[in-house]
Z-matrix of the N, CA and C atoms (Angstrom, degrees):
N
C 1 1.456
C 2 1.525 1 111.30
N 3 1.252 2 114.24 1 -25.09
C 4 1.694 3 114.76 2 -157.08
C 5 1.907 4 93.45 3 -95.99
N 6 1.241 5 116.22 4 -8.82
C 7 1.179 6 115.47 5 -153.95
C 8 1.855 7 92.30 6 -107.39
N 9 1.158 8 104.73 7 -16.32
C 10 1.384 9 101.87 8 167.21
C 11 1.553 10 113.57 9 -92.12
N 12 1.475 11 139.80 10 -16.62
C 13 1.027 12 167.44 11 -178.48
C 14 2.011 13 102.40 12 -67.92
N 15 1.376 14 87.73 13 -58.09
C 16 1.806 15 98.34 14 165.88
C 17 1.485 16 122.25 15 -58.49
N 18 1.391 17 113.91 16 -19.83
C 19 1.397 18 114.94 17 -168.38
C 20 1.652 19 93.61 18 -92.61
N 21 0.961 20 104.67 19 -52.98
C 22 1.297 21 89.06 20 171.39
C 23 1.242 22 154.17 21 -75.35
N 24 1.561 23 99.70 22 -18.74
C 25 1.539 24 112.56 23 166.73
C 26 1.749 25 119.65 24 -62.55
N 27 1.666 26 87.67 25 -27.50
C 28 1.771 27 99.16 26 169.01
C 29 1.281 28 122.13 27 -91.31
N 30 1.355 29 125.40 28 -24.29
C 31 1.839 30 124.21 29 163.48
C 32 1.299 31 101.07 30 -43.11
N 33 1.986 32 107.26 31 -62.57
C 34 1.352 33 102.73 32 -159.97
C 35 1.509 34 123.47 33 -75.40
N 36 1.012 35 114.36 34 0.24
C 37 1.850 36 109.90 35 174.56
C 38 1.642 37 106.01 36 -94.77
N 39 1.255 38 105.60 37 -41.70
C 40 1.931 39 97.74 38 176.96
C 41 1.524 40 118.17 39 -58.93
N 42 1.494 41 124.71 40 119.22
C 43 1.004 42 115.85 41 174.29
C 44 1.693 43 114.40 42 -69.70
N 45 1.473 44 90.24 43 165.62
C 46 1.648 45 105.06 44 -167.70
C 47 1.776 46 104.26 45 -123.34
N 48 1.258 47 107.86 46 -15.87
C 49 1.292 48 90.44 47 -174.66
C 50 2.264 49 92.74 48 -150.66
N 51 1.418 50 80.29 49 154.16
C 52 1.977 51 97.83 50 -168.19
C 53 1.649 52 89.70 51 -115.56
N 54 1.080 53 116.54 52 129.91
C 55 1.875 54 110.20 53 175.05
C 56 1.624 55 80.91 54 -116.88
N 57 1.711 56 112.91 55 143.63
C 58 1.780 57 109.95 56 137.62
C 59 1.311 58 107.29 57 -128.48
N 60 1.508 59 107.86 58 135.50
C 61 1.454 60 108.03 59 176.56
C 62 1.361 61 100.32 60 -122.18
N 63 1.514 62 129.24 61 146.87
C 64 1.070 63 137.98 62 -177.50
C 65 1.580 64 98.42 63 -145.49
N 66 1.802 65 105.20 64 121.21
C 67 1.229 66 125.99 65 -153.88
C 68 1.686 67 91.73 66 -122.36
N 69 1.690 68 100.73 67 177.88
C 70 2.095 69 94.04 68 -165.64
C 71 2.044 70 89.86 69 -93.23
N 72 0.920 71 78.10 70 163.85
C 73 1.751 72 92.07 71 173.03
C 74 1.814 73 99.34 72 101.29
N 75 1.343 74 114.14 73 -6.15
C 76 1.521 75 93.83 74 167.56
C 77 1.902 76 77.13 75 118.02
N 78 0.872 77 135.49 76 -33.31
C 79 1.715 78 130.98 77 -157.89
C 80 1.155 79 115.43 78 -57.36
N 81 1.293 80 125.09 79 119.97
C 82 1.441 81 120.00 80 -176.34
C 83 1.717 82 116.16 81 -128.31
N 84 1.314 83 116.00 82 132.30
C 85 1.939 84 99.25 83 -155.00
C 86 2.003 85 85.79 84 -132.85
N 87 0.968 86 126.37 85 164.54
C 88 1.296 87 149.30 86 -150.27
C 89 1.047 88 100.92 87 179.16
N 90 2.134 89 108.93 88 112.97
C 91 1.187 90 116.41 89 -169.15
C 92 1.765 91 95.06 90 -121.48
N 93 1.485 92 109.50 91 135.41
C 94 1.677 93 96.52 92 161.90
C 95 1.326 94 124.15 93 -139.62
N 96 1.569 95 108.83 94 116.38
C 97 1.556 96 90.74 95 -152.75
C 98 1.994 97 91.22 96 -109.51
N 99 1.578 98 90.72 97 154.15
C 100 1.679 99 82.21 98 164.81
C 101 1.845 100 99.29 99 -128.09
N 102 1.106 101 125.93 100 -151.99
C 103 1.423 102 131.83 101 179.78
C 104 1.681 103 110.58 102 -67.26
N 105 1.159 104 132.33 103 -50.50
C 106 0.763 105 128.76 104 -178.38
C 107 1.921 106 128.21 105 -113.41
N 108 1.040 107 94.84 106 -15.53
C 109 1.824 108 110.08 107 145.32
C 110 1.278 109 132.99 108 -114.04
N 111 1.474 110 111.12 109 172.46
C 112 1.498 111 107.61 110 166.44
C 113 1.560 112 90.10 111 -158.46
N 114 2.196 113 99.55 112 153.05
C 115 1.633 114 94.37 113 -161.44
C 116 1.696 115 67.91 114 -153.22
N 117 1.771 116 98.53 115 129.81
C 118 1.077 117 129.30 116 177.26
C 119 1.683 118 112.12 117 -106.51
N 120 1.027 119 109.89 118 131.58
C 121 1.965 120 95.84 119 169.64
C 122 1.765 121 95.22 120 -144.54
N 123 1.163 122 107.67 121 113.82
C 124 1.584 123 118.64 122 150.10
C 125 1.548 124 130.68 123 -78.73
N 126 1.310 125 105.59 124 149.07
C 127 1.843 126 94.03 125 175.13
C 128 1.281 127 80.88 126 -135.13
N 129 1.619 128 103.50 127 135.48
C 130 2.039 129 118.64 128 165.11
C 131 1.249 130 108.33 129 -99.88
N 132 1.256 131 111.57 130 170.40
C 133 1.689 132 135.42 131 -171.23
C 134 1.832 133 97.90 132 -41.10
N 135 0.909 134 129.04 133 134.77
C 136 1.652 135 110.43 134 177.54
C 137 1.516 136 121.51 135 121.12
N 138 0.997 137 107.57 136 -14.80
C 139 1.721 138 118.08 137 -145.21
C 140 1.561 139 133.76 138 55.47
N 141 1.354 140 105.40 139 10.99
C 142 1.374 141 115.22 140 164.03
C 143 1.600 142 126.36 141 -37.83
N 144 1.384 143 139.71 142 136.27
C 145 0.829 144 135.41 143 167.76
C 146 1.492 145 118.36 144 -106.52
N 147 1.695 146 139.68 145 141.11
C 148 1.448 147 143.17 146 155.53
C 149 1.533 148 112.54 147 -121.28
N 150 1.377 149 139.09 148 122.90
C 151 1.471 150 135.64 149 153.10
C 152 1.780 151 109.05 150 -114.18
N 153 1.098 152 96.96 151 166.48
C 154 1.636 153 121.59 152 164.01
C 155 1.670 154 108.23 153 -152.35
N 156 1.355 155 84.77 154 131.77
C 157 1.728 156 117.30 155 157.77
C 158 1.615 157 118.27 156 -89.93
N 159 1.092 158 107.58 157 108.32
C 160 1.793 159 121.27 158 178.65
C 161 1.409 160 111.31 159 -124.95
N 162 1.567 161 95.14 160 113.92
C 163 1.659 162 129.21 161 -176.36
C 164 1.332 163 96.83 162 -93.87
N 165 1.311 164 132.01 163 89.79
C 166 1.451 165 127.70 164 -173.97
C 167 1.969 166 110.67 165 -63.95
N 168 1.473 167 100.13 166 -26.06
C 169 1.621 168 101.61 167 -168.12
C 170 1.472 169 104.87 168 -83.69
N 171 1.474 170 114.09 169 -25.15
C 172 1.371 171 115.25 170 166.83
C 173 1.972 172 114.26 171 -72.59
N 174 1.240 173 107.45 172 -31.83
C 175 1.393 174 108.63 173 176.55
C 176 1.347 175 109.90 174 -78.39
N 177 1.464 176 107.53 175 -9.22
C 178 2.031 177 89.60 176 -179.22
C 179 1.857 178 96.19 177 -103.66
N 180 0.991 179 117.38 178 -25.20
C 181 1.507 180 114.05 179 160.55
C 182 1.125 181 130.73 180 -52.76
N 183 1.476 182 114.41 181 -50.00
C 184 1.960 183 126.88 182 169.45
C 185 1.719 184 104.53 183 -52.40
N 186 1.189 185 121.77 184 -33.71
C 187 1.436 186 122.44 185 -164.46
C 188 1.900 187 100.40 186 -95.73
N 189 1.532 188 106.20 187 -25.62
C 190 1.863 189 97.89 188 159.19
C 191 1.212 190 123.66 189 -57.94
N 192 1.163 191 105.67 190 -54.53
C 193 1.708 192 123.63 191 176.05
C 194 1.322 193 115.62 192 -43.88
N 195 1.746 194 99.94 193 -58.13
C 196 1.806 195 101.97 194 179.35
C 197 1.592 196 113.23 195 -56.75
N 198 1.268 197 113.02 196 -47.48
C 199 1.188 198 136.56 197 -177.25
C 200 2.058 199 108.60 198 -57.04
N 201 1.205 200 113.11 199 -23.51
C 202 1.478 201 112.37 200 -172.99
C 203 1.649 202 86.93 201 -124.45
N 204 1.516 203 155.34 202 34.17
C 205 0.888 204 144.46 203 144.73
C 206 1.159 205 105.52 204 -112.58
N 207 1.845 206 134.63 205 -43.17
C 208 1.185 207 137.56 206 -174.04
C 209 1.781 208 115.92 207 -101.09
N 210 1.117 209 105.47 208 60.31
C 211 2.022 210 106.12 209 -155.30
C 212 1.674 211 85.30 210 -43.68
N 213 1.292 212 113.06 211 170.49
C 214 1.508 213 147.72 212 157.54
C 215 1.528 214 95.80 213 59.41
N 216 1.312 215 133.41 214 12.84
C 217 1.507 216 117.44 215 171.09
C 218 1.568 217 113.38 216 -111.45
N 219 1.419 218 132.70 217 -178.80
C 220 1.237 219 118.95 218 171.62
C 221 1.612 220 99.84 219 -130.48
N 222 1.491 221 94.05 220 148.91
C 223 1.296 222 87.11 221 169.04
C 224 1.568 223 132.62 222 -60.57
N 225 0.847 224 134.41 223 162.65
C 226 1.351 225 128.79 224 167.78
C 227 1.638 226 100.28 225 -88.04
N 228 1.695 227 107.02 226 135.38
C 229 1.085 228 154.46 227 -150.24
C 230 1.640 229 100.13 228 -88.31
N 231 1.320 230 121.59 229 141.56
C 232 1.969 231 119.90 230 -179.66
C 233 1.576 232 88.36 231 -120.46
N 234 1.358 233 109.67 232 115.02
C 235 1.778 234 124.30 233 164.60
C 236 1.216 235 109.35 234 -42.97
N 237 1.407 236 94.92 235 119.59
C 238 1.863 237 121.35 236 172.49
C 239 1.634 238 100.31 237 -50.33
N 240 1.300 239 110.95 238 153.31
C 241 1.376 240 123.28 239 161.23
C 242 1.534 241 106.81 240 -89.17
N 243 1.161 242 106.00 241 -175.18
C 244 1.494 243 110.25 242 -159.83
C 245 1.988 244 108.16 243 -91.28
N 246 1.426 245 119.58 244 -17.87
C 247 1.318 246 155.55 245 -156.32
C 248 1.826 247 78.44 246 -100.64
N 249 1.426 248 141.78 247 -66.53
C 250 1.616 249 137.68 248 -158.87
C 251 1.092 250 79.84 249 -60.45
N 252 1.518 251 142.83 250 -36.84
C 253 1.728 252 118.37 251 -126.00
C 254 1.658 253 98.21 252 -111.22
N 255 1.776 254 124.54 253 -12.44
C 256 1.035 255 141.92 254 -172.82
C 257 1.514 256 99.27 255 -98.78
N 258 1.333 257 143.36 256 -13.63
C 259 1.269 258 133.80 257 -155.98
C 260 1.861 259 85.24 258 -112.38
């Protein structure tokens, strides 16, 4: 049982897929998602840097919780990047 448990704990951390998108204004975004994460890093005009780390199994859990403490409301929603809305 535990040895099938390994296979998956290791599918899901290796990423499977590299996105680069390069948008006008200088924007450049690098997406890498594997099964159970995904890690975004942009650089803007400047040498600025922005990333996010998205734990999707932790984000569908936070929204049970909200969802079974606050019945009939929704959470308020965090704007997709442009890379969620293309995949």
């Amino acid at each position: 049982m535990f040895e099938n448990l390994w296979v998956w704990l290791v599918l899901g951390v290796v990423p499977y897929r590299v996105r680069r998108v390069y948008r006008p204004g200088g924007l450049r975004q690098v997406a890498i998602r594997a099964l159970f994460w995904t890690f975004t890093l942009e650089q803007r005009p400047g040498g600025r840097y922005g990333w996010a780390l998205r734990v999707p199994l932790v984000e569908k859990l936070r929204r049970v919780v909200w969802a079974a403490v606050v019945p009939g409301s929704d959470e308020p929603r965090e704007q997709e990047s442009d890379l969620d809305k293309s995949a």
